[in-house]
C-alpha positions in Angstrom: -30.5 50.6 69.9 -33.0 53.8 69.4 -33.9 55.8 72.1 -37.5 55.0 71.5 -36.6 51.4 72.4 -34.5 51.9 75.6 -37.0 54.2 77.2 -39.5 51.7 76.4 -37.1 49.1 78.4 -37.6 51.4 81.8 -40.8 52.9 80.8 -42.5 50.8 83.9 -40.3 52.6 86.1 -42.6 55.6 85.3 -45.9 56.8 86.3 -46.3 60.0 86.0 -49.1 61.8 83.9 -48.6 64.6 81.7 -47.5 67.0 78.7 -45.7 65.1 75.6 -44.3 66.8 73.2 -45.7 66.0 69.8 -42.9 65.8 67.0 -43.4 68.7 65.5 -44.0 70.4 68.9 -41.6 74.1 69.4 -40.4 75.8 72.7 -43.2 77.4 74.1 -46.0 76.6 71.7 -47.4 73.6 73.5 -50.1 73.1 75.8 -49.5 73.1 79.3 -51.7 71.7 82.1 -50.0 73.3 85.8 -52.1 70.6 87.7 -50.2 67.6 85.6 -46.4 67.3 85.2 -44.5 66.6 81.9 -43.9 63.5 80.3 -41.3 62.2 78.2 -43.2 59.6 76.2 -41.0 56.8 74.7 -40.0 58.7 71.1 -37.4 59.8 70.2 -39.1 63.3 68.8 -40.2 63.7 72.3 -36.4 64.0 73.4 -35.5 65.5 70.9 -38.3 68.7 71.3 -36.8 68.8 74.5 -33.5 69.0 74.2 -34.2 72.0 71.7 -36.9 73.1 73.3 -33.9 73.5 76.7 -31.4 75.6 74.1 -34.3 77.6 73.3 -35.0 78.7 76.9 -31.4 79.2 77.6 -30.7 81.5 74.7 -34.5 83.4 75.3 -33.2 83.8 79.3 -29.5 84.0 78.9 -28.2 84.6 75.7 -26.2 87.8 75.3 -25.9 88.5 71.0 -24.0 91.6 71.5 -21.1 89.9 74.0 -21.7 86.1 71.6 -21.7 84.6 75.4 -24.1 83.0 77.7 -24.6 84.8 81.2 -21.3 86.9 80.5 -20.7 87.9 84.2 -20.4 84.0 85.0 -17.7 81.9 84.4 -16.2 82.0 80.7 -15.8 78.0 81.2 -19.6 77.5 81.3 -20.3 78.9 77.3 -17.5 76.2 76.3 -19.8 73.5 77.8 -23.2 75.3 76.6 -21.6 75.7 73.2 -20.4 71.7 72.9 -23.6 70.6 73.9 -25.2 72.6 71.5 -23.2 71.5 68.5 -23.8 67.7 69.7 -27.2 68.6 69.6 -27.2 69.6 65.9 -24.5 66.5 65.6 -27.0 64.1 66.7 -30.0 65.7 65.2 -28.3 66.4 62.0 -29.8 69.8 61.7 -27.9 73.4 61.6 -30.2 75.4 63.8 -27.8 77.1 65.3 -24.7 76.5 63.6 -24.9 80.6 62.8 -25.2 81.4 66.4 -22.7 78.7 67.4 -20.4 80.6 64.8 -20.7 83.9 66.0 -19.8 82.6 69.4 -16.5 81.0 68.4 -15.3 84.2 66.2 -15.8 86.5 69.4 -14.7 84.3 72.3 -11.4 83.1 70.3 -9.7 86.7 70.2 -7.6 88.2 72.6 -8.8 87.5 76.5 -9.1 90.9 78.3 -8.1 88.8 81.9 -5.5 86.9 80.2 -4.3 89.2 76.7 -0.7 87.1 76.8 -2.2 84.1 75.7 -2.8 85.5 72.4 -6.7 84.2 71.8 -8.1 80.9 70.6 -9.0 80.0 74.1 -5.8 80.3 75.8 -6.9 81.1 79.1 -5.4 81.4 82.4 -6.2 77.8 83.1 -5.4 75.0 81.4 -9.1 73.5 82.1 -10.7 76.6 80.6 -8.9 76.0 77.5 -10.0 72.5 77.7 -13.5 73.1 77.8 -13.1 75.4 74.5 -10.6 73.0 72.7 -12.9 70.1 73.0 -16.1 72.1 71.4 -13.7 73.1 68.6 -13.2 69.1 68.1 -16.8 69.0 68.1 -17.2 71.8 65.7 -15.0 70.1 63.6 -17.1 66.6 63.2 -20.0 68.9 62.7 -18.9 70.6 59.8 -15.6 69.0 59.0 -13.7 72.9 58.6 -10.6 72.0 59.3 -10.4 75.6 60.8 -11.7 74.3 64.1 -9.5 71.5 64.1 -6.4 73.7 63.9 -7.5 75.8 66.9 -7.8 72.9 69.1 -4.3 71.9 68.0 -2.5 74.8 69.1 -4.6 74.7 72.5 -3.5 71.0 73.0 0.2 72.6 72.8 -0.3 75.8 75.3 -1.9 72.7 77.6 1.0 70.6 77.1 3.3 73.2 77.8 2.1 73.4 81.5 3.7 69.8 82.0 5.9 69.2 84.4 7.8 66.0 85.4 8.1 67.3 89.3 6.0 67.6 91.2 3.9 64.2 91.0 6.4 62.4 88.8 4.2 64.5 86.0 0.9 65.9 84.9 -0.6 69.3 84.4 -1.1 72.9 86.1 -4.7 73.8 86.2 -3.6 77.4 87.3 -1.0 78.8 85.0 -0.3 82.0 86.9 1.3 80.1 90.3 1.7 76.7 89.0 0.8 75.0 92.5 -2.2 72.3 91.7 -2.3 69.6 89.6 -5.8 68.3 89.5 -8.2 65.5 88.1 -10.1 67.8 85.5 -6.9 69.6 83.6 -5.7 66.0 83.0 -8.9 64.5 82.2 -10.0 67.2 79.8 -5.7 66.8 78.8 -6.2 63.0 78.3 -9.7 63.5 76.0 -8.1 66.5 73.7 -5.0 64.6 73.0 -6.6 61.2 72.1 -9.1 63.2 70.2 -6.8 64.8 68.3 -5.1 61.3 67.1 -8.6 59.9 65.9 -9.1 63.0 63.5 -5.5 63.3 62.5 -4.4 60.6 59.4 -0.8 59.4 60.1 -0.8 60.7 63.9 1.3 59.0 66.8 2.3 62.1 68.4 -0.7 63.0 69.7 -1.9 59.3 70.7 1.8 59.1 72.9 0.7 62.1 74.7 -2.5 60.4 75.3 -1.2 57.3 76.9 1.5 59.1 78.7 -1.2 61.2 80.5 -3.2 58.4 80.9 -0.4 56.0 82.6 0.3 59.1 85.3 -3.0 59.6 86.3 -4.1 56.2 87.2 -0.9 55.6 89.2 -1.4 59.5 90.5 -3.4 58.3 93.4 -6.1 60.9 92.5 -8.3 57.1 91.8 -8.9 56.0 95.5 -9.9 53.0 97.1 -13.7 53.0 95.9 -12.6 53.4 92.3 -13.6 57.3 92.3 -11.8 60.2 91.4 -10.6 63.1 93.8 -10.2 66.5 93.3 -6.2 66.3 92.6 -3.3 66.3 94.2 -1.0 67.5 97.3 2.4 67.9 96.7 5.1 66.6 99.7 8.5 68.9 100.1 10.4 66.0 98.6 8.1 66.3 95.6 5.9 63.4 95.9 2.4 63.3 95.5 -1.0 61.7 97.4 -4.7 62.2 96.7 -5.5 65.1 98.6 -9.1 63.5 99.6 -11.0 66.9 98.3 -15.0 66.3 96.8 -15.7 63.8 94.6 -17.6 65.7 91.7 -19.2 63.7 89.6 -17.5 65.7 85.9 -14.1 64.6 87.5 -15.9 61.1 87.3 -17.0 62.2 83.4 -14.8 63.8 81.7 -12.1 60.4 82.3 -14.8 58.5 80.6 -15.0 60.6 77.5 -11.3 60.2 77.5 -11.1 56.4 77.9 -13.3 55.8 75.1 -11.5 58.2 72.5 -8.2 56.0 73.5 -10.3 52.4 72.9 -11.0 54.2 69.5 -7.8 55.2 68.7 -6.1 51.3 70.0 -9.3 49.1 70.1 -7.5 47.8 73.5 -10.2 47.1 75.9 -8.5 47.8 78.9 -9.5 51.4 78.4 -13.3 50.5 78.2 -12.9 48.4 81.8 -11.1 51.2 83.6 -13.6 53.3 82.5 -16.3 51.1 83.3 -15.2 50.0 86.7 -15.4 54.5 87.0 -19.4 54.5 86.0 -20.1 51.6 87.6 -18.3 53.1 91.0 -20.5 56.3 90.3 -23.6 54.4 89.9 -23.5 51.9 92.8 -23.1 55.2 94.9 -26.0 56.2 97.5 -24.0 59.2 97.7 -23.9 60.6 94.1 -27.1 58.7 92.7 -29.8 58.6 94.7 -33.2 57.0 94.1 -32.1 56.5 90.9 -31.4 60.0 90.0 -27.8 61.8 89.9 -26.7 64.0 92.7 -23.7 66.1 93.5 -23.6 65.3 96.8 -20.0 67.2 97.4 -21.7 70.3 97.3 -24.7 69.9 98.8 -24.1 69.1 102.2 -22.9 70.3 105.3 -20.1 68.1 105.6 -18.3 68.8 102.2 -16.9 71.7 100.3 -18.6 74.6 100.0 -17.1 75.1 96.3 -15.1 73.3 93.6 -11.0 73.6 92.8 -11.9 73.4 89.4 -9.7 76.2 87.5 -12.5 77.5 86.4 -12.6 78.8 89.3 -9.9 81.3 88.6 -12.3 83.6 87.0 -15.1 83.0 89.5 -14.7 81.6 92.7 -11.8 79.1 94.0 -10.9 76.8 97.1 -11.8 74.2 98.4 -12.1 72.9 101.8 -11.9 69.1 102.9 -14.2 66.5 102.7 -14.5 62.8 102.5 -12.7 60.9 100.1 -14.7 57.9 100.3 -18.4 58.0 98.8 -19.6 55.1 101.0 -19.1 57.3 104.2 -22.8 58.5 106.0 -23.4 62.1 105.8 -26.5 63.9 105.9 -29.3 64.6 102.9 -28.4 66.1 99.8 -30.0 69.8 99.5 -28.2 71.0 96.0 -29.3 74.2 96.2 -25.7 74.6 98.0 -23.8 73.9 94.5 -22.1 77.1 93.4 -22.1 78.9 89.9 -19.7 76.0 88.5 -20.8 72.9 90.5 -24.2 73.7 88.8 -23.2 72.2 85.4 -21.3 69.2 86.7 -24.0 66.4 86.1 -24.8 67.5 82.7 -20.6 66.8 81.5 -20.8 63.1 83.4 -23.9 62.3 81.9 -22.4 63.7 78.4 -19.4 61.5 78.7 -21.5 58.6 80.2 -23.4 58.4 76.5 -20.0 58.3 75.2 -19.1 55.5 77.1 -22.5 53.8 76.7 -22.1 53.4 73.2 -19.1 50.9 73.4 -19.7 49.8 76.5 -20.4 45.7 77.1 -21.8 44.6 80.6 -22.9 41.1 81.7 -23.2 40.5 77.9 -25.5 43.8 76.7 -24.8 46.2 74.9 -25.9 49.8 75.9 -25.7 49.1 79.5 -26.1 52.9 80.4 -29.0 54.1 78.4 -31.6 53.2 80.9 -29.6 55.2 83.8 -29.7 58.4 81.3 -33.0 57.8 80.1 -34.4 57.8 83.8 -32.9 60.6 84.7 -33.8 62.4 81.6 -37.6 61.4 82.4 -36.9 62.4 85.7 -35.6 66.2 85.4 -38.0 67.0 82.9 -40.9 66.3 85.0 -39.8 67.1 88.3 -37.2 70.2 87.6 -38.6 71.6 84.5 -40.7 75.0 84.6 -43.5 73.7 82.9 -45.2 76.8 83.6 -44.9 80.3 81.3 -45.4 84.3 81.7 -47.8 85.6 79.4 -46.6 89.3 78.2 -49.5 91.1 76.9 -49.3 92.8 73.2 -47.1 96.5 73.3 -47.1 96.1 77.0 -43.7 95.4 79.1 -44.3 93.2 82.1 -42.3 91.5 84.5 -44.4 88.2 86.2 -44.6 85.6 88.1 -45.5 81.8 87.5 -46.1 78.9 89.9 -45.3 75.2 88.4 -46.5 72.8 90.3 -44.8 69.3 90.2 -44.9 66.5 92.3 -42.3 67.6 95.2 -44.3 71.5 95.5 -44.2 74.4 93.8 -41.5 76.7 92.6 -41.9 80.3 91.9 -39.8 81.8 89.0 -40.0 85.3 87.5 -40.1 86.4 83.5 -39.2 89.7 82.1 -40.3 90.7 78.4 -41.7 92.9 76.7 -44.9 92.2 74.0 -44.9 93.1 70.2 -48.1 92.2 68.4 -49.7 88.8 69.8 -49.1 87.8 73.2 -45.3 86.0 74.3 -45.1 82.9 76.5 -42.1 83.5 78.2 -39.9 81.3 80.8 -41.2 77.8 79.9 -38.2 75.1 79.5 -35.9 76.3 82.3 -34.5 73.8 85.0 -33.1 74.1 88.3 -29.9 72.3 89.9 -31.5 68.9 91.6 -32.7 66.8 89.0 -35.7 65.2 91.2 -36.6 69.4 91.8 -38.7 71.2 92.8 -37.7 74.1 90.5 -36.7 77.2 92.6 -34.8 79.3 89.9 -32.2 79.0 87.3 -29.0 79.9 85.8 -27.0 78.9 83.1 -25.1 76.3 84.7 -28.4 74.6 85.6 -29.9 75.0 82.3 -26.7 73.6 80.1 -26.3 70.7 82.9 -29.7 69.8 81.9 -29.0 70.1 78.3 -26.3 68.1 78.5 -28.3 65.1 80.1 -30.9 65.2 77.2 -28.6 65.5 74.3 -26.7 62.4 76.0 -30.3 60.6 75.6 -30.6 61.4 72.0 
């Protein structure tokens, strides 16, 4: 079903006033009203100026040619999710607008890491999830422009990943942290489980690859790091005799999304629908939620309250910020209002990857007899950040004049003040328009990377 249609279907839901994109509309050429918010109107051109119109912002305010990076003092992690977005943006679109760019990125980031020089380059990190984020844009790289260079790199990371599996603790599964080999968690094996079963759909002839798949599959659902409400954990805690127990850290909605991705690539690979149920009874877990979606709109609620972690175990965390402390294991538990301003540099991004890998699912997906059965959650929420997070607003840089400004966009929950930098060459620039902030229903405050490709990833999942 087209995009066009589905937004259609919850177009009622809707009432806001305001800015459409037109179909041949570019970043920072359009209109703007700052007394009316913006609108996605039910086309798919509309989405689709958007989405580019989001890359467009994030490489004006964070793009870094001479490093081939994206905010190079944040996590390395966050370009590998920036860069697969991107390519499934051009995938979707069936344009190459920044396949150059995208290029360039991969043939600097692959070599040698200066933190972590002994893993000899092509993503080999210090972390088996870092390497997972990478390897899975290489797979995207590869349906993009079927060079079967790309495919190759993501086949020797799927081997340094394996290689960090151990039979004890845990009765299996992965490090995330190479370097002490103390924490198996949700995320290496998820992003473990979607490389491998990748792998096998691209490869003619493979079972190698698919057996690694299932294998990694069977442990983690009988890992315990599924609980009782049918979400996912952080990982696991390890018992001196070697077993293993959920370890009740924050339920983050990409260790909710990344397991989808993974489910659907093993359907594809065995057309056995038992993969698309346990995957589905995952969404629908996350979507019944008051905690993670509320008023309709996805939260991370893990981070942004008082009662839960303060940051994420993800490994990506090993080249940025680490630990966790405990929190509920249970999203039906009470807890206080959601301020997501609390999310840290990596939390930041988590929405965008479940929302990625909730499309995936949503395009195989049957429930109660329809097909599609996720669209109009991803549709809402696309509606809803772009006219309720988006800066709307722009800097106007004068002509051979450097200026640093501020601009107020006013939106339906108050207004956010963000700063532009730039400097003028001939006619005027509108700078700053496009960016987003962390809380889908706003207001915009400021943003970063991670907020910017979270949002990317939502809209690309709508395309």
């Amino acid at each position: 079903m087209r995009l066009r249609l589905l937004l259609a279907r919850v177009w009622p839901l809707w009432s806001i006033k305001g800015l459409a994109y037109s179909e041949d509309a570019q970043h920072g050429d359009a209109e703007l009203d700052s007394t009316e918010m913006g609108l996605l109107r039910p086309r798919d051109s509309d989405v689709r100026a958007a989405a580019k119109a989001t890359i467009d912002a994030m490489n004006d305010k964070f793009y870094d040619s001479s490093k081939a990076s994206w905010s190079p003092s944040e996590p390395w992690w966050l370009s590998g999710v920036a860069l697969s977005s991107v390519i499934e943006y051009m995938r979707k679109t069936g344009t190459n607008d920044y396949v150059d760019q995208v290029k360039h990125i991969i043939q600097t980031q692959r070599g040698n890491l200066s933190w972590w020089p002994q893993g000899n380059g092509d993503f080999r990190a210090d972390s088996t999830d870092d390497t997972g984020w990478w390897a899975l844009a290489m797979v995207a790289m590869y349906d993009l422009t079927q060079d079967q260079t790309y495919l190759n790199i993501s086949i020797e990371d799927e081997a340094y990943i394996y290689s960090y599996w151990t039979d004890k603790p845990c009765g299996g599964g992965i490090y995330v942290d190479i370097k002490k080999k103390t924490y198996k968690n949700a995320i290496a094996n998820e992003l473990y489980i979607k490389l491998a079963a990748s792998l096998h759909n691209r490869i003619n002839g493979d079972t190698e690859y698919l057996a690694k798949a299932e294998k990694a599959w069977s442990w983690f659902k009988g890992s315990g790091m599924i609980n009782g409400d049918n979400l996912i954990n952080d990982g696991l805690i390890s018992s001196s005799s070697g077993a293993c127990s959920n370890n009740k850290l924050p339920i983050w909605t990409y260790n909710q999304g990344v397991i989808l991705g993974g489910l659907v690539e093993l359907f594809i690979a065995t057309q056995n629908t038992s993969y698309l149920d346990a995957a589905s009874t995952i969404a629908g877990a996350v979507l019944s939620s008051p905690l993670l979606v509320q008023n309709g709109t996805l939260t991370e609620y893990s981070c942004g309250t008082s009662s839960a972690s303060s940051s994420s175990s993800s490994s990506s965390a090993s080249s940025s910020s680490s630990s966790s402390s405990s929190s509920s294991s249970s999203s039906s538990s009470a807890g206080p209002k959601t301020d997501e301003s609390l999310c840290n540099t990596d939390q930041q991004i988590f929405k965008g990857i479940f929302a990625a890998n909730l499309a995936a699912l949503d395009a195989y997906a049957v429930a109660g007899g329809n097909s599609r059965p996720y669209a109009s959650f991803l549709a809402q929420n696309a509606q809803t950040a772009y006219a309720l997070d988006r800066r709307a607003g722009f800097v106007v840089v004068a002509a051979n004049s450097t200026s640093t400004s501020s601009t107020n966009t006013t939106n339906s929950t108050g207004t956010g003040t963000g700063t532009g930098t730039g400097t003028g060459t001939g006619a005027g620039q509108r700078l700053a328009a496009d960016l987003y902030d962390v809380g889908w229903a706003g207001p915009f405050r400021n943003a970063t990377l991670a907020k910017q490709a979270s949002v990317l990833g939502l809209l690309v999942a709508t395309l």
